[in-house]
C-alpha positions in Angstrom: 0.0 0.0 0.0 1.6 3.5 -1.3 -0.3 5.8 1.4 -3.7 6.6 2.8 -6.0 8.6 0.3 -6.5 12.2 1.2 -9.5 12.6 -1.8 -13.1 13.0 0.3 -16.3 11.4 -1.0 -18.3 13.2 -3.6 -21.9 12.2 -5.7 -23.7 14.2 -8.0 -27.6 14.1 -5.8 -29.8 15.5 -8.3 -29.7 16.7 -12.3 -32.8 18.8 -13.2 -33.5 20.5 -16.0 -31.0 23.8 -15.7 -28.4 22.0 -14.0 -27.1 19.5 -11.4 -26.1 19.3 -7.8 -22.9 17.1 -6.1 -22.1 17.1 -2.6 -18.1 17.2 -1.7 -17.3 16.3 1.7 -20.7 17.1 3.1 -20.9 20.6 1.1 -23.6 20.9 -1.5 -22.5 22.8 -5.3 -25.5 23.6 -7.8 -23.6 23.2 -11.4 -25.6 25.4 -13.6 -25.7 24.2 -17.3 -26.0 27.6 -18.5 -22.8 28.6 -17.2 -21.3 25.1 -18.1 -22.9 24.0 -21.4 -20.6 21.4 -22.2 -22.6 18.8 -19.7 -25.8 19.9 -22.0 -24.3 17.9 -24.6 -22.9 14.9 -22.7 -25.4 11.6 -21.6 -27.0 11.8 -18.2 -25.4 8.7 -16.7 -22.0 10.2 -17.5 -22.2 13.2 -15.7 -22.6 10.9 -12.5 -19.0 9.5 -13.5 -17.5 12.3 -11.4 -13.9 12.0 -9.4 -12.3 14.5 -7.2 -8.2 14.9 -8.4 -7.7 16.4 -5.4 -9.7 18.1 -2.0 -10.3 21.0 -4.8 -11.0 20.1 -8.3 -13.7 17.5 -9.3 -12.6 15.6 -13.0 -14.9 14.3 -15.7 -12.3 11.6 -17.1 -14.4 10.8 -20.3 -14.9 14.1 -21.0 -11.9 16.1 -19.8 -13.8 18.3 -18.0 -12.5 19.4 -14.7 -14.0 22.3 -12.1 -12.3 23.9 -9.1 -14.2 24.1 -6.1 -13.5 27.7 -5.2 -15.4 28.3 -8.9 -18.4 26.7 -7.4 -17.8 27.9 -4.0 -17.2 31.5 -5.4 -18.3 32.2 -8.8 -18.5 36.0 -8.6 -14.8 35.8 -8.4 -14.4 33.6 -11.7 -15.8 35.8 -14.3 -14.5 34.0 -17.2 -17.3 31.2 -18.2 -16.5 27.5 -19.4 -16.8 26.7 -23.2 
C-alpha cells in the first residue's frame, strides 16, 4: 500500500432540467448548465462519473472536463465562463 488517500467522497444528488447538484465532503454545489454547457451535450449517466483529483477540483475523465471548487464555491470571483 503506497499511502492513505486524502480525496473525500463526492456524488452528483440531483440533475434537473437547468443544472445538477454534487455534494463534496458534506458541502452541497449547484452546477448550472448555462454557465457550463458542455454537460448539455454529454449523456446523463455520465455526468454521475465524477472523481475528485484532489480536495479541490472535481474531473470528468471521459470528457476532460475538470471544475475547481473555489469556482463553485465562489463564482463571482471567476468571471470567465467555461466553453
Amino acid at each position: 500500500m503506497n499511502g492513505t488517500s486524502t480525496l473525500t467522497n463526492s456524488e452528483v444528488t440531483n440533475i434537473n432540467s437547468i443544472g445538477f447538484y454534487i455534494i463534496v465532503e458534506n458541502r452541497e454545489y449547484f452546477i448550472p448548465f448555462n454557465e457550463y454547457p458542455i454537460f448539455k451535450t454529454i449523456p446523463l449517466h455520465d455526468i454521475f462519473e465524477m472523481t475528485l483529483l484532489s480536495p479541490e477540483q472535481i474531473y470528468w475523465e471521459k470528457h476532460d472536463i475538470d471544475i475547481e471548487l473555489s469556482a463553485l464555491k465562489d463564482p463571482h470571483l471567476f468571471m470567465l465562463s467555461y466553453k
